[in-house]
N, CA and C atoms as an extended XYZ file, in Angstrom:
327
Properties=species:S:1:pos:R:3:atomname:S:1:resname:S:1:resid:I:1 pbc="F F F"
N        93.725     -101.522       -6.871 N   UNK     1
C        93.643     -101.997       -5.499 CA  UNK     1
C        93.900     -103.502       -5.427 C   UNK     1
N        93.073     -104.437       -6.186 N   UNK     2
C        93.184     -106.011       -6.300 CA  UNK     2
C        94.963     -106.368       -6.370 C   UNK     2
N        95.396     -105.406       -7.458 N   UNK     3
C        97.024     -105.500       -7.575 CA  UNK     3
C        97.703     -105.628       -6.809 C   UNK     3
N        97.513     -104.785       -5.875 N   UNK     4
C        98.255     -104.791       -4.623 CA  UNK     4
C        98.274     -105.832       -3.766 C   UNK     4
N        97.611     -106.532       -3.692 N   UNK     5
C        96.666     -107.350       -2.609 CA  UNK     5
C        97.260     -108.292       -3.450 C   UNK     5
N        97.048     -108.961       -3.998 N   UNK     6
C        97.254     -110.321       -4.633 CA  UNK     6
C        98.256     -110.587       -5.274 C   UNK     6
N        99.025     -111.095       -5.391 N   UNK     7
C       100.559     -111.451       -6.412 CA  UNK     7
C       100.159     -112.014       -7.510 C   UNK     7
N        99.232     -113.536       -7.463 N   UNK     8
C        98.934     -114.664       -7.561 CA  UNK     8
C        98.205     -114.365       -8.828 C   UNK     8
N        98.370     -115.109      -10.143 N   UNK     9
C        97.382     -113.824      -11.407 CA  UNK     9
C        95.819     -114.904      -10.801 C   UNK     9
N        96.126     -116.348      -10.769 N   UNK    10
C        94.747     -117.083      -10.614 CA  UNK    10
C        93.939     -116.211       -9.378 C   UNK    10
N        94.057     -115.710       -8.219 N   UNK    11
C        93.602     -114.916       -6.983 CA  UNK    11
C        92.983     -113.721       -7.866 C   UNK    11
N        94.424     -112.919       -8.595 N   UNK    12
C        93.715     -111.848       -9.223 CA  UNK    12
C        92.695     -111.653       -9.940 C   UNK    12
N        92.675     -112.797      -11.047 N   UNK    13
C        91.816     -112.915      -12.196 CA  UNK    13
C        90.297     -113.066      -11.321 C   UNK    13
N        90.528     -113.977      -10.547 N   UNK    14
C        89.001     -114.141       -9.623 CA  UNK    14
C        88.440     -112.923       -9.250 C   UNK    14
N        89.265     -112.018       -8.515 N   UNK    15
C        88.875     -110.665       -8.079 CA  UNK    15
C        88.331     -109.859       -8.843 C   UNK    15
N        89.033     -109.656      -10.040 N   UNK    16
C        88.575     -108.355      -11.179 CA  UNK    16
C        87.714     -109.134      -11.875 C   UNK    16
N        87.074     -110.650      -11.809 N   UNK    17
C        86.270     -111.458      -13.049 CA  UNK    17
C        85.006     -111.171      -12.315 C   UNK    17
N        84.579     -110.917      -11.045 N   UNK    18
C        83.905     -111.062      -10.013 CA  UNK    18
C        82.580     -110.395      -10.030 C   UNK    18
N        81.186     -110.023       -9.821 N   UNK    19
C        80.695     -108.965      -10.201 CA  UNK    19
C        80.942     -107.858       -9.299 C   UNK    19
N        80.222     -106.717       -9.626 N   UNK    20
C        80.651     -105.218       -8.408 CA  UNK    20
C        82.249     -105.012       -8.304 C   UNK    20
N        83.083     -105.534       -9.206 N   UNK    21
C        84.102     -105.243       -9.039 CA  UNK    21
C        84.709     -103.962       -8.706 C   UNK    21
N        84.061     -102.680       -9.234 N   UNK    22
C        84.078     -101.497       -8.945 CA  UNK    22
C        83.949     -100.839       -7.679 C   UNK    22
N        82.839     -101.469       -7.223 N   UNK    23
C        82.067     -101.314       -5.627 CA  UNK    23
C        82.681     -101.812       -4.632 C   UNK    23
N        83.382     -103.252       -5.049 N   UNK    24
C        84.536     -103.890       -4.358 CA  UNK    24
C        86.221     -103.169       -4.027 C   UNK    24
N        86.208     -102.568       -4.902 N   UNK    25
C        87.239     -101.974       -5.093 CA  UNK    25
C        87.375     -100.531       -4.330 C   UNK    25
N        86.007      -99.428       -4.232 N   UNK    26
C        85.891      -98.691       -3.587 CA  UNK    26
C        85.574      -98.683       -2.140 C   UNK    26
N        85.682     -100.139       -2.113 N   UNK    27
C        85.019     -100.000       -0.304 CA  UNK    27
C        86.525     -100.802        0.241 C   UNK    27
N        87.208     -101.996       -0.330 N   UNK    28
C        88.602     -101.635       -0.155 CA  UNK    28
C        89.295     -100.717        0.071 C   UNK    28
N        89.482      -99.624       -0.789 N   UNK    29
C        90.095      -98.409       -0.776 CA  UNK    29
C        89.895      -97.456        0.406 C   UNK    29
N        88.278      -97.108        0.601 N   UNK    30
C        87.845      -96.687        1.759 CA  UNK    30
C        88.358      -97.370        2.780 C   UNK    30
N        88.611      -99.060        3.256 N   UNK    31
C        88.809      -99.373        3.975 CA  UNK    31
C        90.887      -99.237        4.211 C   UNK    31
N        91.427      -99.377        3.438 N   UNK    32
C        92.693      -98.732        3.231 CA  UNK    32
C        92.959      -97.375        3.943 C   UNK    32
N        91.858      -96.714        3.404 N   UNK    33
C        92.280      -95.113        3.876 CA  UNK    33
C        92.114      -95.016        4.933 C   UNK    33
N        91.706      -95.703        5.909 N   UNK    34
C        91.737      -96.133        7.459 CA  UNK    34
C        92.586      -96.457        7.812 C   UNK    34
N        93.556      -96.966        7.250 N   UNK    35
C        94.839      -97.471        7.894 CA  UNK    35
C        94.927      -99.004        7.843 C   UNK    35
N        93.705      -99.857        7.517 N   UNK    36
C        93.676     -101.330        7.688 CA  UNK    36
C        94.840     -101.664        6.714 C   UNK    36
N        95.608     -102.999        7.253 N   UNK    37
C        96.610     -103.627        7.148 CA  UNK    37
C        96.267     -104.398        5.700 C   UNK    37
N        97.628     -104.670        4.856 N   UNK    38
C        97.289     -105.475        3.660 CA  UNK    38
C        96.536     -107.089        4.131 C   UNK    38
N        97.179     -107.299        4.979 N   UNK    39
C        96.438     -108.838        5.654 CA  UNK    39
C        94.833     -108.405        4.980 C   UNK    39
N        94.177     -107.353        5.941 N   UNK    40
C        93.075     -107.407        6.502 CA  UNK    40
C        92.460     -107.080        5.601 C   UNK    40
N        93.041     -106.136        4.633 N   UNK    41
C        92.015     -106.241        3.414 CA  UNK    41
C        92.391     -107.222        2.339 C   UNK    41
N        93.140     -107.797        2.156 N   UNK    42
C        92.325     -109.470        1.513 CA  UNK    42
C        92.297     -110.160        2.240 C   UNK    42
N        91.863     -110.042        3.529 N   UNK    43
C        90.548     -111.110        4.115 CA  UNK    43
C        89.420     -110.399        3.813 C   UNK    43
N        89.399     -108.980        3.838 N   UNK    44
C        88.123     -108.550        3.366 CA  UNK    44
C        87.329     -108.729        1.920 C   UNK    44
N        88.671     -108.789        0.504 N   UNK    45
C        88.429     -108.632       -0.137 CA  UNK    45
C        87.807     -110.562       -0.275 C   UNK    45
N        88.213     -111.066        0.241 N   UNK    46
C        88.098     -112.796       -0.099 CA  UNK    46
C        86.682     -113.213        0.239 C   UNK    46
N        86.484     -112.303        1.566 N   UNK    47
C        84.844     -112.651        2.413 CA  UNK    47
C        83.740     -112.089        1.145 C   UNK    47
N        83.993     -110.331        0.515 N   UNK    48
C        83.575     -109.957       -0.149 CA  UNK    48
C        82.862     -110.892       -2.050 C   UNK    48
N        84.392     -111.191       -1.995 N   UNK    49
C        83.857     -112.349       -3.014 CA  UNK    49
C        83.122     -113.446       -2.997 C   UNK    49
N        82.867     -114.109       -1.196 N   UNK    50
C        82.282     -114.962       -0.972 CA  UNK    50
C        80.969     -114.415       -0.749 C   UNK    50
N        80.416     -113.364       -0.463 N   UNK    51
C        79.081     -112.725       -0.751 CA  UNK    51
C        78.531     -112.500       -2.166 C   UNK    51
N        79.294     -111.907       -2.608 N   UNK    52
C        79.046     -111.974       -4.250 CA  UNK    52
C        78.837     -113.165       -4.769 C   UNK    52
N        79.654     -114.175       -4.721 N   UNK    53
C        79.349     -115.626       -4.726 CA  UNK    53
C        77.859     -116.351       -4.470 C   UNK    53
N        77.767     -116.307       -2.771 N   UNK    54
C        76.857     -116.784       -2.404 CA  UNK    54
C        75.243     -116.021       -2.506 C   UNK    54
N        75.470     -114.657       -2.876 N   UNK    55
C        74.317     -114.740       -3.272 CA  UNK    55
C        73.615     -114.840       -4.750 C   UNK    55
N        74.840     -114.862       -5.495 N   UNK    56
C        74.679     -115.587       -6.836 CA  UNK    56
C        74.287     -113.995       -7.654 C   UNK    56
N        75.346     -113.179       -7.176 N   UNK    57
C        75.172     -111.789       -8.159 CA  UNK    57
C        75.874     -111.810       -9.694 C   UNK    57
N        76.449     -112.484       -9.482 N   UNK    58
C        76.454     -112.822      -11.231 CA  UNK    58
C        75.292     -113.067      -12.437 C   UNK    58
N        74.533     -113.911      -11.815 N   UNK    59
C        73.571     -113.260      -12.522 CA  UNK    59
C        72.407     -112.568      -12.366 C   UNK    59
N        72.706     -111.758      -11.533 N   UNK    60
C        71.370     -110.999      -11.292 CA  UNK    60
C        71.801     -109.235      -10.684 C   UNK    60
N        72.805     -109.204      -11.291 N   UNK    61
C        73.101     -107.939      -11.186 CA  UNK    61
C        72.825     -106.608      -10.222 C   UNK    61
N        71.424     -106.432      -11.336 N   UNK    62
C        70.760     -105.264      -11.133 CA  UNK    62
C        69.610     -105.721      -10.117 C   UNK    62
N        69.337     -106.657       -9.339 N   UNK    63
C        68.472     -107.332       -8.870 CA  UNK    63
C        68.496     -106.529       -7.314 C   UNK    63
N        67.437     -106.733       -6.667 N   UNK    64
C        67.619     -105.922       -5.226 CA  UNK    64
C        67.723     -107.763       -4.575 C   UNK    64
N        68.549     -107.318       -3.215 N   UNK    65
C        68.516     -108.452       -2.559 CA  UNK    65
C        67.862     -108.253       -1.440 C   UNK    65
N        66.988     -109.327       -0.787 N   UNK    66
C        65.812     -108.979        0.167 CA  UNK    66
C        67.005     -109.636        1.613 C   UNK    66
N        66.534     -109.106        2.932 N   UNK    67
C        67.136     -109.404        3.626 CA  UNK    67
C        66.841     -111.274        4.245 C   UNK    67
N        65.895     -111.793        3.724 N   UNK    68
C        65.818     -113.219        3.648 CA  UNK    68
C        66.897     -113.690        3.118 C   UNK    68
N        66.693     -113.190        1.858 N   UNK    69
C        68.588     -114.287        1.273 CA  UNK    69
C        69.353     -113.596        1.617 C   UNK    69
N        69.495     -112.529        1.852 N   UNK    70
C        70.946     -112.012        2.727 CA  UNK    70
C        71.708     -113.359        4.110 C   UNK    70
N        69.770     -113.711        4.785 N   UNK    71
C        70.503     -114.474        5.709 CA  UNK    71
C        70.223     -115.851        5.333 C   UNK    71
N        69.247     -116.052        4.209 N   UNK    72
C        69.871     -117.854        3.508 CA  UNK    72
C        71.293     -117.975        3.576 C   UNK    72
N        71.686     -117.047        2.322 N   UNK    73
C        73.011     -117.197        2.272 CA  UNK    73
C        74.090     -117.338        3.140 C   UNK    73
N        73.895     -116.203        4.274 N   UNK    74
C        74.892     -116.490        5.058 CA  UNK    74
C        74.745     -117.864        5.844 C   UNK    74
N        74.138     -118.320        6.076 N   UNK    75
C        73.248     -119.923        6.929 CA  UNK    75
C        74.404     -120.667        5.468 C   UNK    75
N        74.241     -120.665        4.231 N   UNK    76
C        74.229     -121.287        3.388 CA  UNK    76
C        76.086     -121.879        3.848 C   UNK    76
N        76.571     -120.209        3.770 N   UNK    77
C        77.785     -119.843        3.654 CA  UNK    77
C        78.496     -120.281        5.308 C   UNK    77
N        77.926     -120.167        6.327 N   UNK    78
C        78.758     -120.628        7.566 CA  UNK    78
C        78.178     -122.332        7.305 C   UNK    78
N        77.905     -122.844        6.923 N   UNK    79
C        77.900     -124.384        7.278 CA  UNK    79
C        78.971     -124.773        6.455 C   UNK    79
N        79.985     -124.131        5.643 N   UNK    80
C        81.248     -124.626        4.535 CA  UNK    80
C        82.310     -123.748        5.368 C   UNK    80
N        82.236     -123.001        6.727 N   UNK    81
C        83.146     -122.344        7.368 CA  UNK    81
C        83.353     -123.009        8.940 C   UNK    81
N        84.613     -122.971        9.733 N   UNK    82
C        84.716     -122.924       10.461 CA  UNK    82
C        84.691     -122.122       11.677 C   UNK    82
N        84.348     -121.675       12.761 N   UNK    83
C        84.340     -120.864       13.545 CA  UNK    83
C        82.731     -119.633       12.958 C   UNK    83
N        81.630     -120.642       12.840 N   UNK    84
C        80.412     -120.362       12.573 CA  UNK    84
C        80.116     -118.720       12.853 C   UNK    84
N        79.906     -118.724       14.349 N   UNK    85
C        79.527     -117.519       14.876 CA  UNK    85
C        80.370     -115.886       14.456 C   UNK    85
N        81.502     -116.421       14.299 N   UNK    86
C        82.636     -115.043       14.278 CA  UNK    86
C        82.622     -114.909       12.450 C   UNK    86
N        82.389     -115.790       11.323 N   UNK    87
C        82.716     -115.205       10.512 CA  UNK    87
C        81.080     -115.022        9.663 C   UNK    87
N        79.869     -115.368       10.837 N   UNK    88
C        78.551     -114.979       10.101 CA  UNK    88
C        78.792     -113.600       10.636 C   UNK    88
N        79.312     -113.222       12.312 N   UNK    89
C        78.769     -111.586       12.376 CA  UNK    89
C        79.823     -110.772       10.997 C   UNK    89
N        81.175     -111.478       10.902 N   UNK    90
C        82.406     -110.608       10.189 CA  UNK    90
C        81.372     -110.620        8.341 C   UNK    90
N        80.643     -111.678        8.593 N   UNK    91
C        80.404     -111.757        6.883 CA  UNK    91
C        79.212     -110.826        6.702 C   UNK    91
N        78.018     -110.776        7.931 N   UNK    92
C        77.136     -109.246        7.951 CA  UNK    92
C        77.545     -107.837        8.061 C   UNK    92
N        78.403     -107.753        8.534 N   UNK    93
C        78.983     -106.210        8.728 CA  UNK    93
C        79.744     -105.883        7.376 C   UNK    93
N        80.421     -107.052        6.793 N   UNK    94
C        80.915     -106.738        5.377 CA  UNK    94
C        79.772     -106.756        4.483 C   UNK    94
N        79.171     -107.407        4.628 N   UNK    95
C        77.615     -107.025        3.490 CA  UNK    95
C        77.075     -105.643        3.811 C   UNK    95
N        76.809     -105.407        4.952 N   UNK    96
C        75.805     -103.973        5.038 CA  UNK    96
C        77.175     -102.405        4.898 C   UNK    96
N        78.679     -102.749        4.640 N   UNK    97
C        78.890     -101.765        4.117 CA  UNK    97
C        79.545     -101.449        3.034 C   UNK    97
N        79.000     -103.132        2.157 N   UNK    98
C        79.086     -103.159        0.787 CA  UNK    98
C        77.614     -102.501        0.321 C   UNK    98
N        77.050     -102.986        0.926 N   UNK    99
C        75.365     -102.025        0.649 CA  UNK    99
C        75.433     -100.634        0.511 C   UNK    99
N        76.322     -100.265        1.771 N   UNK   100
C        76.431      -98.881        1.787 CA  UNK   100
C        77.105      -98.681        0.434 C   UNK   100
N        78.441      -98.999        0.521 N   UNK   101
C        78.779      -98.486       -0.741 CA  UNK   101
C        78.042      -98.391       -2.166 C   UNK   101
N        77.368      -99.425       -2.148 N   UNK   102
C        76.504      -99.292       -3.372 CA  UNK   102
C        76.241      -98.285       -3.348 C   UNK   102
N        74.720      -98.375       -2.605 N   UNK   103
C        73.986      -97.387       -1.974 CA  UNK   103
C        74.428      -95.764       -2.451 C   UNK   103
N        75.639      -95.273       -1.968 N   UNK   104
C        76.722      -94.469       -2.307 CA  UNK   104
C        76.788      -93.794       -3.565 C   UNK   104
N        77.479      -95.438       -4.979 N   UNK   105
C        77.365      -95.252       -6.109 CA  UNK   105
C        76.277      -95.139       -6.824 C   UNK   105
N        75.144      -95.464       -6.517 N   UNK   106
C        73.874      -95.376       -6.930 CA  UNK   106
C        73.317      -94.493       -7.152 C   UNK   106
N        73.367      -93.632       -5.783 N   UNK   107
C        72.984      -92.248       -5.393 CA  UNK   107
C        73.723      -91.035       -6.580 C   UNK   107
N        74.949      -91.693       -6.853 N   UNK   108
C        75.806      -90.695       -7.327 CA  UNK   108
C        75.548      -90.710       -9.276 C   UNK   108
N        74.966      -91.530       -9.677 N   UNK   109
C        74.337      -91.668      -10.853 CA  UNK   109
C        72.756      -90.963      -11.301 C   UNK   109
């Protein structure tokens, strides 16, 4: 999926180095099989990495995230963005159905 999306190997390497890469990858796909446009899923996939990022899942993996730092982070994450309001709601709706997806794979283990 990242392949497609990215030309660029430095873009790529970020994507697949990333954590949940798997989870990332399946909720892309899901979002693909909708019909969403290559644009739109790497803006999705870019916001996605900036959650992973900001809540610092690299190292903490297996860690549950409480909905407090869900919204530190995002507070953290719109004060380094422009157009505040539109990309905190776009950056919650991409978190809660990256959750889902977890959620999903979790279940399925």
């Amino acid at each position: 999926m990242f392949n497609q999306l990215f030309c660029r190997s430095d873009a790529l390497s970020r994507q697949l180095s990333a954590p949940l890469v798997d989870e990332r990858r399946r909720f892309l796909a899901e979002c693909a099989s909708q019909g969403m446009s290559r644009k739109t899923l790497r803006e999705k996939s870019r916001l996605l990495l900036s959650i992973v990022e900001y809540l610092r899942l690299r190292h903490r993996p297996k860690d549950r995230i409480s909905e407090a730092e869900i919204k530190d982070a995002a507070r953290r994450w719109s004060r380094h963005n422009t157009l505040i309001g539109h990309y905190l709601f776009v950056w919650s709706i991409a978190l809660c159905r990256l959750s889902t997806t977890l959620r999903a794979g979790l279940s399925r283990e």
